[in-house]
C-alpha positions as CSV (number, residue, x, y, z in Angstrom):
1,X,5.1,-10.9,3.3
2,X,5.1,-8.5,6.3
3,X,6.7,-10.7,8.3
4,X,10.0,-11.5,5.7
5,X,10.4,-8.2,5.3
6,X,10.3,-7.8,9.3
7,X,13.0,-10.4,9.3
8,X,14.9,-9.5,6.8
9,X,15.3,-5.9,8.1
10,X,16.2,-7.5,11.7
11,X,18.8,-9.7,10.5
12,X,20.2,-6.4,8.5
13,X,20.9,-4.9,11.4
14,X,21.9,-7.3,13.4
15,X,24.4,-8.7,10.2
16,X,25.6,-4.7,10.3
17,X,26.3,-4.6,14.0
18,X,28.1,-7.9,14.6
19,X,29.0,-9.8,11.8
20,X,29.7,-7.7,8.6
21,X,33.4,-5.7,8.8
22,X,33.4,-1.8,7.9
23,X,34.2,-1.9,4.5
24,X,31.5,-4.0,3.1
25,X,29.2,-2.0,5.5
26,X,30.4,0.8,3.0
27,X,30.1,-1.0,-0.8
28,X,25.9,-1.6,0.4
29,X,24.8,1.7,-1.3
30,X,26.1,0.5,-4.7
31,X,25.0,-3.1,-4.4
32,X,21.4,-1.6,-2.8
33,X,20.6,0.8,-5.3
34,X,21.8,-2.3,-8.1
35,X,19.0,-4.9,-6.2
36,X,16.5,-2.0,-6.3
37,X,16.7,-0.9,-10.0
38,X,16.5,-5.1,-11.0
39,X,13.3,-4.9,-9.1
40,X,12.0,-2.1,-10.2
41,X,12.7,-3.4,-13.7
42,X,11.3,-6.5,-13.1
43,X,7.9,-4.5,-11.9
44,X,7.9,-2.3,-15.4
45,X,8.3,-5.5,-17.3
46,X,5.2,-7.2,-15.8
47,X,3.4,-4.0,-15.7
48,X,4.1,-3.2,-19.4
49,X,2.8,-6.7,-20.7
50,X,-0.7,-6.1,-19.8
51,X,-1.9,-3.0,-21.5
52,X,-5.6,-3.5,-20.2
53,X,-4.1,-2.0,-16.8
54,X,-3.3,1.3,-19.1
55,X,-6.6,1.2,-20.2
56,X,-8.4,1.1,-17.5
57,X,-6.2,4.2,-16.1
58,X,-7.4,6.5,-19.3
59,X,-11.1,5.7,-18.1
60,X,-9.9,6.4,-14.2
61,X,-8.5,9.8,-15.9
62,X,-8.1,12.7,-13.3
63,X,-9.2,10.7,-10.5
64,X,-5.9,9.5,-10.3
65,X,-4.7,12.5,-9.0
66,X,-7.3,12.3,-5.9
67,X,-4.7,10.0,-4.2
68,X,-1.5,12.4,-4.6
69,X,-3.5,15.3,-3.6
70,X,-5.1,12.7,-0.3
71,X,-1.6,12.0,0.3
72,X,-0.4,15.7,0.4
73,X,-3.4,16.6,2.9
74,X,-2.9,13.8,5.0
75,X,0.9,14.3,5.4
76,X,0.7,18.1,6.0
77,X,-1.8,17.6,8.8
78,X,0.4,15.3,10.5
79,X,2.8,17.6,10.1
80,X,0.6,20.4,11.7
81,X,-0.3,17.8,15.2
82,X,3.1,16.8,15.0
83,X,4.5,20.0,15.6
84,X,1.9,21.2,18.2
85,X,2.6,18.0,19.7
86,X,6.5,18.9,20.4
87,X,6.1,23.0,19.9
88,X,7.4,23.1,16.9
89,X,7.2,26.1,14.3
90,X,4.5,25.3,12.1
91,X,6.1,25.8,8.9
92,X,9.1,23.6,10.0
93,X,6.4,21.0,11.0
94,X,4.5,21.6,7.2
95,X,7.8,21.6,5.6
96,X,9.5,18.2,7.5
97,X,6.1,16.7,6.2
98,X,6.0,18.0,2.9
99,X,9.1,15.6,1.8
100,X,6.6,13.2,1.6
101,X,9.5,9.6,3.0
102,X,12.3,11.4,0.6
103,X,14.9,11.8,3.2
104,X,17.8,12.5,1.1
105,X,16.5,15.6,-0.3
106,X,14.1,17.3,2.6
107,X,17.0,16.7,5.0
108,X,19.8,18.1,2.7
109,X,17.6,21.0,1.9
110,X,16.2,21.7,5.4
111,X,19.6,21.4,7.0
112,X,20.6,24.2,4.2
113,X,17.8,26.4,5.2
114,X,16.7,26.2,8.5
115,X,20.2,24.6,10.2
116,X,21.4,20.9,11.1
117,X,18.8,20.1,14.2
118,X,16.0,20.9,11.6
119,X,17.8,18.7,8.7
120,X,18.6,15.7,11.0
121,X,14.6,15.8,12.2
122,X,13.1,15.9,8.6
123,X,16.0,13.2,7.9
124,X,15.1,10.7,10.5
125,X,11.2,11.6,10.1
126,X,11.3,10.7,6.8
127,X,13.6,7.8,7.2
128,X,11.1,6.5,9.8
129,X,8.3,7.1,7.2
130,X,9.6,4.5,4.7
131,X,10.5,2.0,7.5
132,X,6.8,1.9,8.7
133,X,5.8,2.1,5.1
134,X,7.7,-1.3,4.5
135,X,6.1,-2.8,7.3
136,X,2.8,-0.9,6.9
137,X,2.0,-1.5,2.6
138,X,0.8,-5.3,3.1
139,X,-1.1,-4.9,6.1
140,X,-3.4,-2.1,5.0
141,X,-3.5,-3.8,1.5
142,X,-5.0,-6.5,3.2
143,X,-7.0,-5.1,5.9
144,X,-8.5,-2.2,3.8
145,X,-7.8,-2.1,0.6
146,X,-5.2,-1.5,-2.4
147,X,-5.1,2.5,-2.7
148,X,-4.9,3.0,0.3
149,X,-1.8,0.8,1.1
150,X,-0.1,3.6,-1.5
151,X,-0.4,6.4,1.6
152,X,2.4,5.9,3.7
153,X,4.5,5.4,0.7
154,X,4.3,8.7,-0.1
155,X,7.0,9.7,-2.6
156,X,8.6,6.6,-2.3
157,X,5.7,4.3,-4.4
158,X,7.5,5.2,-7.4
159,X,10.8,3.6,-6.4
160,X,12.2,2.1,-2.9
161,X,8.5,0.8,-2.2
162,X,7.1,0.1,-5.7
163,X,8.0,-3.3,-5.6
164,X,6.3,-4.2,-2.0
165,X,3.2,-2.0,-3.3
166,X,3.0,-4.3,-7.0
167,X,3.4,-7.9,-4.5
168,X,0.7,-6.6,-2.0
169,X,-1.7,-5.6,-4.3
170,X,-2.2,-5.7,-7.9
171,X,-0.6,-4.2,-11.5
172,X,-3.0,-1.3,-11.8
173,X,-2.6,-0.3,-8.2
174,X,1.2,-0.6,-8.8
175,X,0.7,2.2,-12.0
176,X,-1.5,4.4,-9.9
177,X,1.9,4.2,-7.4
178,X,4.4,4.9,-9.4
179,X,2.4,7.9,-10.7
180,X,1.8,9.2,-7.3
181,X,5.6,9.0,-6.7
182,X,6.7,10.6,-9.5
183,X,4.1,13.5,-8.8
184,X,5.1,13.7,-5.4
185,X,8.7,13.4,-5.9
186,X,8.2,16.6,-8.0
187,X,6.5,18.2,-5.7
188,X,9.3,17.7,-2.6
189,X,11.7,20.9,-3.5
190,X,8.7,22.9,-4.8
191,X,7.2,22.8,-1.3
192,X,9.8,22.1,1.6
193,X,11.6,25.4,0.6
194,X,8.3,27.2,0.1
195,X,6.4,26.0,3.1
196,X,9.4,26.7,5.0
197,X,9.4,30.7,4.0
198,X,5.7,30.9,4.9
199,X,6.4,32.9,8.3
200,X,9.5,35.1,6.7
């Protein structure tokens, strides 16, 4: 699986360079968000025929939130090295962290809040997040196991990466993910604004 998705993603770009004019370049958004809503579809429908999954998340019952709140910790102590690493603020590094792969909104908002260089870094951070995610999901789901292949998701398991997390590993691992997206997609303008207004 890994390596279609590495392909596909290679001949995007090269398709988007070279071969596919400007204007069709422009209609992808539409026809993107289209393919990923089928998909996502498609993952409810096969998740919502086998009720034993929902079941055995009521016996899991708070536990599922120890992977959100993992997730969280992990993220904002890369975000801490990260911005010793290149002497960085430390609540810019917390709150470029803290939107979790959701690119659109912790850009839009840091770029409101702390200016443009700070909104195109938690932009392309979080941009780069999801890519490695893509790549990332069936390689840990194979190599270590199914939870943890949720983790560089981050707020993206519910939606963009839900359907690579359900083919990798399995239908309760793919509720578990949507949860944790949903969570921490609820979570992204709580904390970017907040973690950002720590040193005010």
């Amino acid at each position: 699986m890994t390596y279609t998705i590495l392909i596909a993603l290679i001949a995007g770009i090269l398709s988007g360079k070279f071969i596919l004019p400007r204007e069709m370049v422009s209609n992808l958004d539409s026809i993107s968000s289209f393919a990923l809503n089928l998909l996502i579809l498609s993952v409810g429908i096969d998740l919502g025929s086998n009720r034993e999954i929902f079941y055995n998340l009521k016996k899991m019952g708070l536990r599922v939130l120890l992977i959100p709140l993992s997730i969280i910790a992990g993220s904002l102590i890369g975000g801490v090295i990260s911005g010793l690493i290149y002497n960085m603020p430390l609540n810019l590094g917390l709150a470029i962290s803290s939107g979790f792969g959701w690119y659109s909104l912790s850009g839009v908002m840091l770029k409101n809040i702390a200016g443009p260089k700070a909104g195109t870094i938690a932009f392309l951070t979080n941009v780069f997040r999801e890519l490695i995610a893509v790549i990332a999901i069936p390689i840990i789901a194979d190599k270590l196991n199914h939870l943890s292949a949720i983790a560089p998701a981050g707020a993206t398991s519910m939606d963009s990466t839900l359907p690579i997390i359900s083919e990798a590993t399995d239908k309760e691992t793919a509720v578990i993910s949507f949860i944790n997206g949903a969570l921490l997609s609820a979570l992204v303008p709580v904390l970017v604004p907040l973690i950002y207004g720590l040193n005010k």
